[in-house]
Backbone as JSON, one array per atom type, in Angstrom:
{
  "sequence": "XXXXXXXXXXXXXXXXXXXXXXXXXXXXXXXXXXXXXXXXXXXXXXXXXXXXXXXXXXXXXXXXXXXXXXXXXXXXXXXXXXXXXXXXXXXXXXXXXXXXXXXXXXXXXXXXXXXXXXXXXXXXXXXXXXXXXXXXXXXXXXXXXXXXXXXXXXXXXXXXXXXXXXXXXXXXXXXXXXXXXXXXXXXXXXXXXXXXXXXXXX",
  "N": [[104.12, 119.5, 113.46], [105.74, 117.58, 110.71], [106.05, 116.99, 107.45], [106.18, 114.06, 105.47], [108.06, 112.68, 103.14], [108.48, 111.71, 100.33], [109.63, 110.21, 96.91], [108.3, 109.69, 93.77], [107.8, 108.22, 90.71], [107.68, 108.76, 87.2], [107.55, 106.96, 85.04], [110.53, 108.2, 83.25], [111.0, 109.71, 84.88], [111.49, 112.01, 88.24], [109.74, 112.42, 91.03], [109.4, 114.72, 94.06], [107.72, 114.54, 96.2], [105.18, 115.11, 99.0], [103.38, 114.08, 101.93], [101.2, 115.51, 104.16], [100.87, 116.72, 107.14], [97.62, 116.74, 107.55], [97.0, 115.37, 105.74], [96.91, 116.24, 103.08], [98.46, 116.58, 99.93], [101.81, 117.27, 98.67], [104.14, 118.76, 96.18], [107.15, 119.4, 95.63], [108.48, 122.65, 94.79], [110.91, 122.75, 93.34], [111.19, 120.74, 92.62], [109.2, 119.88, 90.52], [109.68, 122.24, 88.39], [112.19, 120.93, 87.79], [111.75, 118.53, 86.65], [110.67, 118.82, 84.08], [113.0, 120.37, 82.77], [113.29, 123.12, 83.55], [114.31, 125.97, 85.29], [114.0, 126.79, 88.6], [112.95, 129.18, 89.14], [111.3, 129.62, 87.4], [108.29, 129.12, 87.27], [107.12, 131.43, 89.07], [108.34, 133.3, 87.53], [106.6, 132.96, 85.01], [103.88, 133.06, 86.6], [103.76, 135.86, 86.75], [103.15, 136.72, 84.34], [101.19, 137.49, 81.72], [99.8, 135.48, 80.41], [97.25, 132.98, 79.83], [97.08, 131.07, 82.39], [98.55, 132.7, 84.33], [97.41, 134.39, 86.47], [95.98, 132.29, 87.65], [98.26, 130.23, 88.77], [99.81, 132.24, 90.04], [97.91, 132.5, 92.04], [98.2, 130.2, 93.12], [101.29, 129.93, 94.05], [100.97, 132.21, 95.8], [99.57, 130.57, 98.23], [101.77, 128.98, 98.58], [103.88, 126.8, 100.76], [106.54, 126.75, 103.23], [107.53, 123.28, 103.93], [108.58, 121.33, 106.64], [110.79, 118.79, 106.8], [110.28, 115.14, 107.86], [112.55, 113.5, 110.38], [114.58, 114.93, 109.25], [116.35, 118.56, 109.21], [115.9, 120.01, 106.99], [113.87, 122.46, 105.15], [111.71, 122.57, 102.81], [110.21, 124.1, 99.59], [107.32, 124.03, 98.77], [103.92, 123.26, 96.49], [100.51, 122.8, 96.07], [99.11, 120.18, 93.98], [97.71, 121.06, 92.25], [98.8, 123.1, 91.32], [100.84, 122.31, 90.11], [100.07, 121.09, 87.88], [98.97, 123.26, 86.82], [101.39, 123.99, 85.41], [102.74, 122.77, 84.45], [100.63, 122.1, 81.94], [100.71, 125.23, 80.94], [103.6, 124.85, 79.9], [103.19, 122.56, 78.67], [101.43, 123.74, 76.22], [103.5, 124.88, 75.27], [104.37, 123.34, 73.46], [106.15, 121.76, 75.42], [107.77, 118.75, 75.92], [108.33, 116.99, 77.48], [106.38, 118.5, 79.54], [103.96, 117.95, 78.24], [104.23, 114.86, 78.15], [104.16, 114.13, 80.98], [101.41, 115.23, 81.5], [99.6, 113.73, 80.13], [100.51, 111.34, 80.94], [99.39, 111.34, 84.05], [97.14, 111.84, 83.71], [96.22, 109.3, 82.58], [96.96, 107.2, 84.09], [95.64, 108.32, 86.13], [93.0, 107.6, 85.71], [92.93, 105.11, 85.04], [93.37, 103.98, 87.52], [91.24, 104.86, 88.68], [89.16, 103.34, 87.3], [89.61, 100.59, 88.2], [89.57, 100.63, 90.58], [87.04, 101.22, 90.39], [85.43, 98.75, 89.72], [86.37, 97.11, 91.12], [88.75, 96.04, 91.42], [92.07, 94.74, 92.42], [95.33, 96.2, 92.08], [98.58, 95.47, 92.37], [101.55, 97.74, 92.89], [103.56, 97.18, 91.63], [102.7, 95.83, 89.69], [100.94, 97.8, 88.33], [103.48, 99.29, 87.68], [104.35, 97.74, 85.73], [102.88, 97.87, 83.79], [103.26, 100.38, 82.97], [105.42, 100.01, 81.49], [104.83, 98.59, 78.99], [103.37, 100.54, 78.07], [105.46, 102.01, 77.37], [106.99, 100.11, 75.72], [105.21, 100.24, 73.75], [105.07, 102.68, 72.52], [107.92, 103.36, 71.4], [107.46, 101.12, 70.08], [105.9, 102.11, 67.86], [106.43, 104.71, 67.62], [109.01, 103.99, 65.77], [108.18, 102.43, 63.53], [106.72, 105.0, 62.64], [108.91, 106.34, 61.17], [110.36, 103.85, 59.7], [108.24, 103.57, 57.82], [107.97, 106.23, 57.48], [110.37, 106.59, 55.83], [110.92, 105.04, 53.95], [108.74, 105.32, 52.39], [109.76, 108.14, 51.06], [112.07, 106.92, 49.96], [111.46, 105.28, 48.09], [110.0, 107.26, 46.22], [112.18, 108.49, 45.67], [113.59, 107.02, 43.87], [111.53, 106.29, 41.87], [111.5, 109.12, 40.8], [114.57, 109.0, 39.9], [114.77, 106.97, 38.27], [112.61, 107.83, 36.02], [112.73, 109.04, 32.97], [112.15, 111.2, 32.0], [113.33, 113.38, 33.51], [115.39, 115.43, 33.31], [118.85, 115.65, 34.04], [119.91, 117.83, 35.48], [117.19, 118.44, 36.27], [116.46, 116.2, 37.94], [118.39, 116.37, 40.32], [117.49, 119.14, 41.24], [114.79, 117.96, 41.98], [115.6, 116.11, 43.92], [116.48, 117.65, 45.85], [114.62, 119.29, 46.86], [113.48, 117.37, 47.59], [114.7, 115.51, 49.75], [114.18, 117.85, 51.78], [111.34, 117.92, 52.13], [111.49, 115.31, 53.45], [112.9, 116.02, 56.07], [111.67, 117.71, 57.3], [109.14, 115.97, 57.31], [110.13, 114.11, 59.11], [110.96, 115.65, 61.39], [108.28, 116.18, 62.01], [107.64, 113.94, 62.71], [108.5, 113.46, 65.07], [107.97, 115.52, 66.94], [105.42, 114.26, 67.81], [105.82, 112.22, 68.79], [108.23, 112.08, 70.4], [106.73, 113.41, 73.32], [106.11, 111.23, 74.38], [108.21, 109.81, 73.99], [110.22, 111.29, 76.04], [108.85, 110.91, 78.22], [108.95, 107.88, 78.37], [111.28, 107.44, 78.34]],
  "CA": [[104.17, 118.26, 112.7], [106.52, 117.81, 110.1], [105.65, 116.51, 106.23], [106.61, 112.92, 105.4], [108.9, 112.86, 102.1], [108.75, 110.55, 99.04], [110.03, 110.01, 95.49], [107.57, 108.99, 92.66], [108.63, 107.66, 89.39], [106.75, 108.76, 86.14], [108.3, 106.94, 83.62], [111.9, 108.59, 83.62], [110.81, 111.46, 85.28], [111.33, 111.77, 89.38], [109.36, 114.12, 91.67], [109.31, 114.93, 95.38], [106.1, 114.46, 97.06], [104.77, 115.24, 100.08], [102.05, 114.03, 102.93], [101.16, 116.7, 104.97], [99.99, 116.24, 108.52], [96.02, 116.91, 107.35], [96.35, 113.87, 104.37], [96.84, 117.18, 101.71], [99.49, 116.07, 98.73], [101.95, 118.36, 97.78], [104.91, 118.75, 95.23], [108.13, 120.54, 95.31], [108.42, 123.48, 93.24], [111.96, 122.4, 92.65], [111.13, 119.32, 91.64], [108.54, 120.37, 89.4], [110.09, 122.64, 87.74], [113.73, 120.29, 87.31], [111.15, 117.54, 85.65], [110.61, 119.47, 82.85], [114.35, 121.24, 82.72], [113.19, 124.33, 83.82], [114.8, 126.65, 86.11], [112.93, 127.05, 89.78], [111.89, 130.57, 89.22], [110.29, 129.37, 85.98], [106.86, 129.07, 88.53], [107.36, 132.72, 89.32], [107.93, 134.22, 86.07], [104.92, 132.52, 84.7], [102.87, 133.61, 87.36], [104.27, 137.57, 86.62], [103.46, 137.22, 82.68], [100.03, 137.69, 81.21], [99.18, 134.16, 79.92], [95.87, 132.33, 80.51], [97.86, 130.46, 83.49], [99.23, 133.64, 85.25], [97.05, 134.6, 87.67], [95.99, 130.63, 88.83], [99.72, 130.38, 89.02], [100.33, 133.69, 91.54], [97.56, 132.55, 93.7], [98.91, 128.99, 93.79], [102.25, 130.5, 94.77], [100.68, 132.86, 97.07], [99.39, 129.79, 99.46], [102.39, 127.65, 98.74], [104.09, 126.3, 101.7], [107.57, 125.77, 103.04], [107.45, 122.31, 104.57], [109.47, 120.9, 107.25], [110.66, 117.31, 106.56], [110.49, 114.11, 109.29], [113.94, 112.94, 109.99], [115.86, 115.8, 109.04], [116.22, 119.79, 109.31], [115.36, 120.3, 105.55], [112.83, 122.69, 104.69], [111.14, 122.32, 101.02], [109.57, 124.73, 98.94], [106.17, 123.56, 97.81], [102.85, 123.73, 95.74], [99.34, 121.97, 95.86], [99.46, 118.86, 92.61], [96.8, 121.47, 91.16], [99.67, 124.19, 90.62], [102.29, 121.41, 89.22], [99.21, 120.38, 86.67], [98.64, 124.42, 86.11], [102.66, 124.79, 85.35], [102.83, 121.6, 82.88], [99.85, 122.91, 81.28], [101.3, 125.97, 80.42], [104.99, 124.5, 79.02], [102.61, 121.5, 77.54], [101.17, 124.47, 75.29], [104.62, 126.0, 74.71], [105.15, 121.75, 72.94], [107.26, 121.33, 76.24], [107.49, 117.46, 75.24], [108.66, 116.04, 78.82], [105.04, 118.59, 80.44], [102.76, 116.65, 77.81], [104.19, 113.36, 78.64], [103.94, 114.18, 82.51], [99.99, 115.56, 81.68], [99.85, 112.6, 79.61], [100.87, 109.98, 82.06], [99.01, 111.18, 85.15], [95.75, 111.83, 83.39], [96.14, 108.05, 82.01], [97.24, 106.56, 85.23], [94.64, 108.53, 87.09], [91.98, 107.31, 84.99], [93.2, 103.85, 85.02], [93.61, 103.44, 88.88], [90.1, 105.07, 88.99], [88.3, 102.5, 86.64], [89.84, 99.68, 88.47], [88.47, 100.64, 91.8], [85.26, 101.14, 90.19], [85.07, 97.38, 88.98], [87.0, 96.65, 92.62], [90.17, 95.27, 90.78], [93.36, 95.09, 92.9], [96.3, 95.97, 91.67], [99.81, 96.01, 92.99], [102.3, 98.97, 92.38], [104.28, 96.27, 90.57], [101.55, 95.44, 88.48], [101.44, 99.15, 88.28], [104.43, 99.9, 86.8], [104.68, 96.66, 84.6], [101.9, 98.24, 82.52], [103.57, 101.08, 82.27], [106.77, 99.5, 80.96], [104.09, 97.85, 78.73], [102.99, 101.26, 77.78], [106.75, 102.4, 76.77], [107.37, 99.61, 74.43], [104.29, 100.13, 73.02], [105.45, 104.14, 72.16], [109.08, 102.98, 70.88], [107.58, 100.8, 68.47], [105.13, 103.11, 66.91], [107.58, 105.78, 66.76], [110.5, 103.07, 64.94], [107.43, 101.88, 62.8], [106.31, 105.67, 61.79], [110.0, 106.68, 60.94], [110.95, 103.18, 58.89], [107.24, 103.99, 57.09], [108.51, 107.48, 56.26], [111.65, 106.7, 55.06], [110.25, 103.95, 53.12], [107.57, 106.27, 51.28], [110.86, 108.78, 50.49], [113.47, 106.0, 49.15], [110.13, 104.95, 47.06], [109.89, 108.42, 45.41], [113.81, 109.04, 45.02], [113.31, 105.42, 42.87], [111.22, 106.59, 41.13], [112.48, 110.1, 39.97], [115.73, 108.5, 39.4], [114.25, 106.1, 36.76], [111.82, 108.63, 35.21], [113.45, 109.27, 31.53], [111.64, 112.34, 31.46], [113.52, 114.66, 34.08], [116.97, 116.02, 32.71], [120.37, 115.34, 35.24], [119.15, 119.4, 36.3], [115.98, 118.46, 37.18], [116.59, 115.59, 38.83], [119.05, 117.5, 41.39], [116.66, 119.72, 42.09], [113.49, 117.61, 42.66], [116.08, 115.39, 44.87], [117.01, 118.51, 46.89], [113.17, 119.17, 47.42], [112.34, 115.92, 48.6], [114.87, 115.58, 50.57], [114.13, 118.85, 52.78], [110.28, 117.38, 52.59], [111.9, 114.07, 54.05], [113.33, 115.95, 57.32], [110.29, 117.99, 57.8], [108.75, 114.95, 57.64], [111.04, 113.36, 60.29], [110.47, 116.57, 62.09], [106.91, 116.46, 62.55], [106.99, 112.73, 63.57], [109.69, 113.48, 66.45], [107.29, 115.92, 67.43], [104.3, 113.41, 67.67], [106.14, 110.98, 69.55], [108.99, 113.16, 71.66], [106.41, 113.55, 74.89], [106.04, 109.61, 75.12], [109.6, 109.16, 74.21], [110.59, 111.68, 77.13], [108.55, 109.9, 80.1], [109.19, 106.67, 78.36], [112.65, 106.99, 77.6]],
  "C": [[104.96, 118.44, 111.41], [105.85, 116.57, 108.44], [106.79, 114.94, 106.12], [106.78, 113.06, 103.68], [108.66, 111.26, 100.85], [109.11, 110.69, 97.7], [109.43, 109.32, 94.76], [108.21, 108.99, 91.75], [107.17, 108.13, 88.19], [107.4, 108.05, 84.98], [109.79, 107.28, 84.24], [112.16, 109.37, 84.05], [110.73, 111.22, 87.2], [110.48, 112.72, 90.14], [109.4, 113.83, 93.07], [108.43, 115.41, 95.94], [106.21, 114.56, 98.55], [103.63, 115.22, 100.92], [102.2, 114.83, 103.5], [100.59, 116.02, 106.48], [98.39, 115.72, 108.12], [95.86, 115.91, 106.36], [96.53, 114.99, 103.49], [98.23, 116.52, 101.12], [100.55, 117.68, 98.15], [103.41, 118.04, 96.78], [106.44, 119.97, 95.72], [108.37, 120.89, 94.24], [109.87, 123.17, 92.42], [112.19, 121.73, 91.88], [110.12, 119.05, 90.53], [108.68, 120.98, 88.05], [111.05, 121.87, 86.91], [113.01, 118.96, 86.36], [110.69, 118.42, 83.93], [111.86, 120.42, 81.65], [113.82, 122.49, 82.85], [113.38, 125.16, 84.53], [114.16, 126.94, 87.38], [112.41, 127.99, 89.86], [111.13, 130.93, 88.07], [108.79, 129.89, 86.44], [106.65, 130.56, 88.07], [107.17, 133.43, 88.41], [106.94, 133.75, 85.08], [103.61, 133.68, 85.25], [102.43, 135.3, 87.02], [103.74, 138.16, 85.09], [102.19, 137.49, 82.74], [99.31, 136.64, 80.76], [97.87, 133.96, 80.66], [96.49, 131.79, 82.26], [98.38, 131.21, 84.59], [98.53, 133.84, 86.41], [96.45, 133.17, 88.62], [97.25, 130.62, 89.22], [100.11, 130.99, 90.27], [99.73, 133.23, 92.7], [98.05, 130.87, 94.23], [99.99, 129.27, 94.67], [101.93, 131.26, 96.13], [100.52, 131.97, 98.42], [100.52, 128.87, 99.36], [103.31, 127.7, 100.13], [105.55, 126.09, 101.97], [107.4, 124.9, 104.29], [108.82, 122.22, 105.5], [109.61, 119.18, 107.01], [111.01, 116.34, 107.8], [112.01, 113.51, 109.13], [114.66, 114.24, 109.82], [115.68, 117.07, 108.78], [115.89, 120.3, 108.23], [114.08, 121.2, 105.35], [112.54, 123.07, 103.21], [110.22, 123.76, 100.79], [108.32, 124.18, 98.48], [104.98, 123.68, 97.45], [101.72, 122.64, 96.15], [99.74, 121.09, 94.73], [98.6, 120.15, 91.66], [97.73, 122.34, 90.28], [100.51, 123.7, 89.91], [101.43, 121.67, 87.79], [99.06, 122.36, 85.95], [100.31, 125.06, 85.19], [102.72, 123.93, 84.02], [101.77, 122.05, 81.99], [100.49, 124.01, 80.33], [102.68, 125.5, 79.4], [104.31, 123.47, 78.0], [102.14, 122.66, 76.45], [102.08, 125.29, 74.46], [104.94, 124.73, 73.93], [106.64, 121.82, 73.85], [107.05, 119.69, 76.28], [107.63, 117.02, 76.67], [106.84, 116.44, 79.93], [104.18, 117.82, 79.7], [102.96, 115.49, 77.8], [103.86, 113.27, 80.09], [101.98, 114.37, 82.38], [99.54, 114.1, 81.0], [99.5, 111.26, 80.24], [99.78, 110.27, 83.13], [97.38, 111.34, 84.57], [95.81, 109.87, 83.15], [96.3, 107.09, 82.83], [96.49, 107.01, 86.2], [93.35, 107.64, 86.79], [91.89, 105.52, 85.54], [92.61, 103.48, 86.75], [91.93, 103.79, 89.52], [89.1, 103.77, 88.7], [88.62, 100.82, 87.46], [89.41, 99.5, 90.06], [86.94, 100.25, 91.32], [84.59, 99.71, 89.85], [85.88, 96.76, 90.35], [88.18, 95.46, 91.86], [91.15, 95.9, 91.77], [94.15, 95.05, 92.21], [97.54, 96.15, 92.54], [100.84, 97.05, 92.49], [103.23, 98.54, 91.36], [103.85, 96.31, 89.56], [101.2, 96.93, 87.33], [102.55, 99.59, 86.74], [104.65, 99.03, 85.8], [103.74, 96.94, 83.0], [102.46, 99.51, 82.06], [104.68, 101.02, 81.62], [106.1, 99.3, 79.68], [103.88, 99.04, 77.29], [104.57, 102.01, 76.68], [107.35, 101.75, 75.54], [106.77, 99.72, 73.67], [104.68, 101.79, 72.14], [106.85, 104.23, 71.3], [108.63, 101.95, 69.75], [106.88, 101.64, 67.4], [106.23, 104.43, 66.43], [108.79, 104.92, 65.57], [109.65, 102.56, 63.53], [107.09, 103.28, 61.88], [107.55, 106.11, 60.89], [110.4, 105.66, 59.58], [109.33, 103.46, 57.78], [107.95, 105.23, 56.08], [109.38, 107.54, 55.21], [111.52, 105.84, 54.0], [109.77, 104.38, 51.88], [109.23, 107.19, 50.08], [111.82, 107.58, 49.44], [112.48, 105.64, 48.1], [110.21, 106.05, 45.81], [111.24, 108.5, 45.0], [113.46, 107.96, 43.78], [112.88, 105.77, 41.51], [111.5, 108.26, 39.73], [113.54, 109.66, 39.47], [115.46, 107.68, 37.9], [113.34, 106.78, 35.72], [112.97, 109.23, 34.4], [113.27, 111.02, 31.46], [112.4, 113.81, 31.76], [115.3, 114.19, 33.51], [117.97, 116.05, 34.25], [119.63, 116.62, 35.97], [118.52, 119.12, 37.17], [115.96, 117.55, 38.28], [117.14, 116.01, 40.21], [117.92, 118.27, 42.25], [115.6, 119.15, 42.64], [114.35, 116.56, 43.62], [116.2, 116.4, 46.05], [115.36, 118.8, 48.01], [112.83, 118.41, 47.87], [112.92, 115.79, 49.65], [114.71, 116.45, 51.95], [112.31, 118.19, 52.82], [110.26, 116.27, 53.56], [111.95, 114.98, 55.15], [112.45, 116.89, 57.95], [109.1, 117.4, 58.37], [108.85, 114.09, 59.24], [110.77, 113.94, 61.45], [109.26, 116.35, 63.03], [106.56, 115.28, 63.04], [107.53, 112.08, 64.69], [108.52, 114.15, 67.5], [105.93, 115.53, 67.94], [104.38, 112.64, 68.8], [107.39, 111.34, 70.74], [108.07, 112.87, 72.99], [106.43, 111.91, 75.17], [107.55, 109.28, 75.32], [110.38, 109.78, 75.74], [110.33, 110.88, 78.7], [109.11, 108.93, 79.77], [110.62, 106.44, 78.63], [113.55, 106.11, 78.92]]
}
């Protein structure tokens, strides 16, 4: 029996799924890995290192599978969903911004699709994805909102140093040079905040 092939959408992120004969779910490692930009023997050298993640990793690998696909001579490389979630994990802790929008998303869309059974709500896949469109604008304005905030607070302070009598042409210079490197630290840390949404979302 041969595995039946599909393409999910996370956001802006694609992966290559697979039914198995038995109803089991699985993932290609290729496509696992290439959602995150990470090289296919990323898996592998994980598995080989010492991290918390290494040895779940090896024995994931150990049972993984190469599939045969319906329709066409193709055979896939692939993992259980548990080993994808044990690989994003790991890069999500390295602040791999695209694995904590992928852990992100499927925890939040698992959850969801759970609670809506549980209250016997239908939804359609449309309906589906319209919330998560929903979800994207909602991540693009908060990030455009924390950014024109920051910069806001900064042009505030320059203002004010500038008009303060007290600091000498010198000083001024310098407490401009300081703020400004506080400004893109700033900027920094609120790329880093909002990066994993912007990745799935983008």
């Amino acid at each position: 029996m041969k595995a039946k092939e599909v393409t999910i959408q996370l956001g802006a992120i694609s992966l290559k799924a697979y039914q198995m004969p038995n109803g089991e779910h699985k993932l290609s490692i290729e496509s696992v890995c290439s959602s995150i930009s990470k090289p296919r023997n990323s898996m592998l050298q994980i598995s080989r290192g010492k991290s918390a993640h290494a040895e779940r990793l090896a024995e994931m690998l150990d049972g993984a599978e190469t599939v045969f696909i319906e329709n066409s001579t193709a055979r896939i490389k692939t993992i259980p969903l548990e080993g994808a979630a044990f690989f994003w994990d790991y890069w999500g802790s390295k602040n791999n911004a695209a694995a904590k929008a992928l852990q992100i998303a499927c925890t939040a869309e698992a959850i969801a699709r759970r609670i809506d059974a549980a209250v016997s709500v239908k939804k359609t896949e449309s309906e589906y994805n319209s919330e998560f469109e929903e979800r994207r604008q909602f991540w693009e304005r908060e990030y455009k909102a924390a950014i024109v905030q920051w910069t806001d607070c900064f042009e505030t302070e320059v203002l004010t140093v500038e008009l303060n009598p007290s600091f000498s042409p010198k000083e001024k210079k310098e407490e401009f040079a300081a703020m400004k490197r506080e400004f893109e630290k700033g900027l920094e840390a609120r790329r880093a905040d909002y990066e994993p949404m912007i990745a799935l979302y983008g």
